[in-house]
N, C-alpha and C positions, 0 to 999 in steps of 0.2 A: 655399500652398506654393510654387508659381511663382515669386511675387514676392519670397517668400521668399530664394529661389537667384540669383535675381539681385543681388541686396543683398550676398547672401555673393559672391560671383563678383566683383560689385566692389570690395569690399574688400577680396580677394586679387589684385587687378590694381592697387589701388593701392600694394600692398605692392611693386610693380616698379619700376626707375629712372626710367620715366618717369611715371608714376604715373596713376590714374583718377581723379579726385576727384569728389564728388556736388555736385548741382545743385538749386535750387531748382523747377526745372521738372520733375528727372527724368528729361530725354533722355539721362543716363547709359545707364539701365536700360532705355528703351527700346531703344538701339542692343544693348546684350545681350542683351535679349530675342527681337528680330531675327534676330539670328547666331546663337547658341547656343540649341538645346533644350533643357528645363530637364536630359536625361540629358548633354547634351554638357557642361553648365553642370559638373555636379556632379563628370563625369571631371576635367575640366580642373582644379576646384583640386585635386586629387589628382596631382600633377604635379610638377615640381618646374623651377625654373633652370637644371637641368641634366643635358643628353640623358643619356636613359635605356634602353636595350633593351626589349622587349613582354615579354621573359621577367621582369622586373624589374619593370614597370608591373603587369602581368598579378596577380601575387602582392597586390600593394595594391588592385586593380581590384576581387578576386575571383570571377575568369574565369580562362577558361585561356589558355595562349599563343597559341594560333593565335586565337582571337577577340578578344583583346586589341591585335593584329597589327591582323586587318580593323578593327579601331573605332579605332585609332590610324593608317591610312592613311588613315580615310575623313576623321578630322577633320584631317589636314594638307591632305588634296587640300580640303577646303571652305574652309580658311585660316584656321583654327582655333590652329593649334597649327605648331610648326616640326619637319621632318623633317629631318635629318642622315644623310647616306649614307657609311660611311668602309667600303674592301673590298665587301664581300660582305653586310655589314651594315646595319639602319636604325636609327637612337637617333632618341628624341621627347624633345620639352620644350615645356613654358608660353614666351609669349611675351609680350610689355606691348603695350601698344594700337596706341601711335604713338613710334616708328618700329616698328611690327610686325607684328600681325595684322590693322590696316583696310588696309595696306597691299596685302595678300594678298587683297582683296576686289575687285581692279581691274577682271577678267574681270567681276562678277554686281554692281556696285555699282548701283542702281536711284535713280529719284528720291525715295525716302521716307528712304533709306540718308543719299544725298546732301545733303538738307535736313536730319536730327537732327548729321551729323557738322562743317556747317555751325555750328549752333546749340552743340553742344558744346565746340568748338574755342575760345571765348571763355573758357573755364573753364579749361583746360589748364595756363596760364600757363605760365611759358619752360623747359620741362622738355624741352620737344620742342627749341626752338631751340639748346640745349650740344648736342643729341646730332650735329648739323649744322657743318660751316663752310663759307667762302669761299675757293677758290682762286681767281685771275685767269685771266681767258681764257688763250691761249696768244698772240696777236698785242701782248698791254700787258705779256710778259715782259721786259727788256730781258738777249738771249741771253748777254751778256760778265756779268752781274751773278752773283753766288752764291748765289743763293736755295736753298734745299735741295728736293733731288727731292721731297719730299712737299708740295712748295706749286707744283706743277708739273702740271697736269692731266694732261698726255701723258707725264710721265714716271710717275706716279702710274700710269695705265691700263697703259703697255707694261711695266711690270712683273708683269702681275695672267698668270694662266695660262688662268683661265674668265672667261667674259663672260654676259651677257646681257643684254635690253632688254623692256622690257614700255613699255606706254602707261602716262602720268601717270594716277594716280590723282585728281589734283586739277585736272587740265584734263577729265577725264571729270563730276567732279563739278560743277564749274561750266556745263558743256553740258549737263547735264541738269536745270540750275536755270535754263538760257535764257539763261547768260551764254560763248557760246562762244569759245573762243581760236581766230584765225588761225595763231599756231604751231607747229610739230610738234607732235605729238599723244605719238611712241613715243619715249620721251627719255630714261627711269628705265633708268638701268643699274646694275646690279648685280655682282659679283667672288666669286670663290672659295665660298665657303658661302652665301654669298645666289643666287650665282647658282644652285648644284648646287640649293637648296630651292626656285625659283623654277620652273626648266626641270622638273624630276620633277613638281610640283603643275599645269603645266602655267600658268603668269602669265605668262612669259615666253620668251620663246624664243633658243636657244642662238645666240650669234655671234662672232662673229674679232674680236683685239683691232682689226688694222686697221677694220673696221666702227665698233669701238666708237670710235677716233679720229676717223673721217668724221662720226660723230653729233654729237660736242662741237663740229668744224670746224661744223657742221651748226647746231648752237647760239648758237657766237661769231656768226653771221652774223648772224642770228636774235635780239641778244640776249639771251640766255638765262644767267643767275646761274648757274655752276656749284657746288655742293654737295655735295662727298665727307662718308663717316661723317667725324665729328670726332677723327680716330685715323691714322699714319702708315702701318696698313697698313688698308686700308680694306676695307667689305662691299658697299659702295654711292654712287651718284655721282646726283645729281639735277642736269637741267639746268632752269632756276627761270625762270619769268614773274613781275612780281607781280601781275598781274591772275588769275591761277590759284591760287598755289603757297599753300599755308594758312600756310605759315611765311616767307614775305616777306611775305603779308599783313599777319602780325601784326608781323614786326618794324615793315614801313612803317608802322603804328599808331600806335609809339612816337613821342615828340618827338625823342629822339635812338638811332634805329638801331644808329649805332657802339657803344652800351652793351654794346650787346645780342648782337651777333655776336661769332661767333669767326673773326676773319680776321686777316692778320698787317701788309695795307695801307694804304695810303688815296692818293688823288691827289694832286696838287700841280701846280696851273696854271703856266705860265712866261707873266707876261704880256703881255710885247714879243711873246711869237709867234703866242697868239692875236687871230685876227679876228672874233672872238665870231659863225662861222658858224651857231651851232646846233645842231650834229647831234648833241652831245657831250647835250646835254638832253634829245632824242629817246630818244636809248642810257638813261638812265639810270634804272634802276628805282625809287629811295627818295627821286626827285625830290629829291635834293641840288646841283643846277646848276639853275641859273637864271637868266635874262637881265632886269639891272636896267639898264634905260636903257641900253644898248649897250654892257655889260658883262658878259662872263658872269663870274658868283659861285657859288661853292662853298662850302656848309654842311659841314663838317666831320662836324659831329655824328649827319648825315646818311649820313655816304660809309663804305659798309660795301666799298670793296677792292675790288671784279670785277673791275674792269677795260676795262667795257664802250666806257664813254668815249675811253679810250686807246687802243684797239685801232684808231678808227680816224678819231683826230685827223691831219686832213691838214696842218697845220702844226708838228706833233709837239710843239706847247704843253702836252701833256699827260702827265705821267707818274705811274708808283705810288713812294713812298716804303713804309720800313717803319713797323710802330708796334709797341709794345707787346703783348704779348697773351699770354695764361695760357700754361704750356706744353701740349704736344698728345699726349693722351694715348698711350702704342705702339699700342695695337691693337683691336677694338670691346670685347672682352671688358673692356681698362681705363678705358674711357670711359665703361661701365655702370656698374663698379663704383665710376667717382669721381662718376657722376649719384647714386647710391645712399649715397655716405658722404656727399654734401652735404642728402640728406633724412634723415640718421640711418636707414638701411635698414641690414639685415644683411648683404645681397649687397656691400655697401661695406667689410664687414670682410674681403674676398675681394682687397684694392685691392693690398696689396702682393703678393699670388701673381698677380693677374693682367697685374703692369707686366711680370713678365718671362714672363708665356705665352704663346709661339708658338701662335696659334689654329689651322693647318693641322698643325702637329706634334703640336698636343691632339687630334684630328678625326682624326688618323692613328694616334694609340695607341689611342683609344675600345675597341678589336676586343678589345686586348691586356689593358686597366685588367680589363673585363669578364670577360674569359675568362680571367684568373690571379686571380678575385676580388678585388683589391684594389680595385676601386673604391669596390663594394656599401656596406660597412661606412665607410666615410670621406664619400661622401653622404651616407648616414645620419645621420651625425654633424652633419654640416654643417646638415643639414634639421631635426635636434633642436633646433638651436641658434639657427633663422632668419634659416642664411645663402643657402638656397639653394629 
């Protein structure tokens, strides 16, 4: 029966946009089995896409309110499942793996944790890398240019109202497989409803945007790949090593990086101005610069956009161009739904209500949806239908 429930539990976690897939070894179901008891297992596909009140959960559970309450805190505080605080109120929902609940596992991630999430990540394939993009540090901006606030890190951040920082979950994991980063360590920041579900769960801890801009400064120095959600208002901002980060890992894997990311630049050497000093090659994470015979050379196919380079070319030989690149989706909620309509999922049929949903205005009616009924009966529907 056990094994049972994990089998189901994954195959309800693949049904999500970034999806689980199974493995010939099984470390799927091992890391489930891990995290979840087979009673957590079985609440949890009972659940749905989309936060739900205890009083609501409660009735499908088959318990009453107030214990459906304690068993739906306890699995958000374990990081299980996602809490939503709007008023006075708490809404729960199902979460997908990555970006989502291993994330939640920062605080308690152990070495046995960290070696199967190791091993799994090779199966993933790029479902995780659309939910991510690349903004440029802030020193390879050039200030007179019109790039739009959303490819802006600092303009990106001082827009946001909540902050928060928790430590890399993936520089933890690599220190506990004896591969540690000299790096900052507390770098994952998070905004608005990531943050509120991070700070209550206790992952991270609550801070001022200014803080949050010292971090990134904190970052660029550091070079550190910056990575907001893939959406113009964002839930979250990782600042990326590739020797840590699972998702420059795997781009760096690739032959050609640039396929692969969602950024909007790339470099472009001036070569009267370089003195092929080197430092541009140090900064760069996808080893796309390299010194051939006293030339430095840039692999294109390589240059996923940072800016890391640029930021602090002393002969200012180096700058970002624009390139091509998908448009971006408004907001996490549409960035789900467009990961979801490209796996043919049902949450993908949700794509055009969620280009125009205001995620903090949705998260501010929740109180009102619930408590004039109209929600009840329209989730339902949705959930009949396996949108949600």
């Amino acid at each position: 029966m056990p094994e049972e429930i994990y089998t189901q539990l994954r195959e309800y976690l693949d049904g999500m946009p970034g999806g689980f897939p199974s493995t010939e070894s099984g470390v799927e179901l091992r890391i489930l089995e891990k995290l979840f008891s087979p009673e957590d297992a079985r609440l949890t596909m009972q659940l749905r896409m989309f936060p739900e009140p205890p009083s609501v959960i409660a009735k499908r559970w088959g318990m009453s309110e107030e214990q459906a309450a304690e068993k739906l805190k306890e699995m958000a505080d374990k990081g299980l499942i996602i809490r939503i605080h709007s008023g006075k109120h708490d809404f729960y929902q199902a979460t997908q793996y990555q970006v989502g609940f291993l994330e939640f596992f920062v605080t308690t991630i152990d070495r046995e944790l960290a070696e199967m999430v190791v091993e799994f990540e090779k199966s993933l394939g790029d479902n995780v890398l659309q939910q991510h993009r690349v903004v440029p540090v802030g020193a390879a901006v050039d200030p007179t240019s019109s790039i739009a606030s959303y490819e802006k890190a600092k303009e990106i951040i001082k827009k946001q109202k909540l902050a928060a920082v928790a430590d890399c979950i993936c520089k933890k994991q690599q220190a506990l497989l004896g591969r540690e980063c000299e790096k900052p360590l507390e770098t994952c920041l998070s905004f608005g409803i990531g943050a509120d579900h991070m700070i209550r769960t206790d992952k991270a801890r609550e801070i001022s945007i200014d803080e949050a801009l010292e971090i990134i400064d904190r970052a660029e120095k550091n070079a550190m790949i910056l990575m907001p959600t893939n959406a113009k208002d964002i839930v979250h901002m990782c600042c990326c090593c590739s020797c840590c980060c699972a998702l420059l890992r795997m781009l760096k894997a690739h032959d050609r990086p640039a396929d692969y990311v969602r950024s909007a630049f790339q470099v472009r050497k001036d070569p009267e101005s370089c003195n092929a000093c080197g430092e541009c090659i140090e900064r760069c994470q996808m080893e796309a610069i390299t010194d051939s015979n006293g030339t430095i050379e840039i692999d294109l196919a390589r240059c996923i956009g940072c800016g890391l380079c640029v930021s602090t070319c002393q002969q200012d030989a180096l700058s970002l161009i624009a390139r091509e690149t998908a448009p971006i989706p408004a907001n996490y909620l549409n960035m789900l739904s467009e990961l979801a309509s490209s796996r043919n999922l049902g949450f993908g049929k949700l794509n055009p209500v969620m280009k125009m949903t205001s995620l903090p205005l949705f998260i501010k009616m929740l109180p009102f949806l619930y408590g004039s009924g109209l929600a009840r009966p329209i989730v339902d529907q949705m959930a009949k239908r396996g949108w949600v």
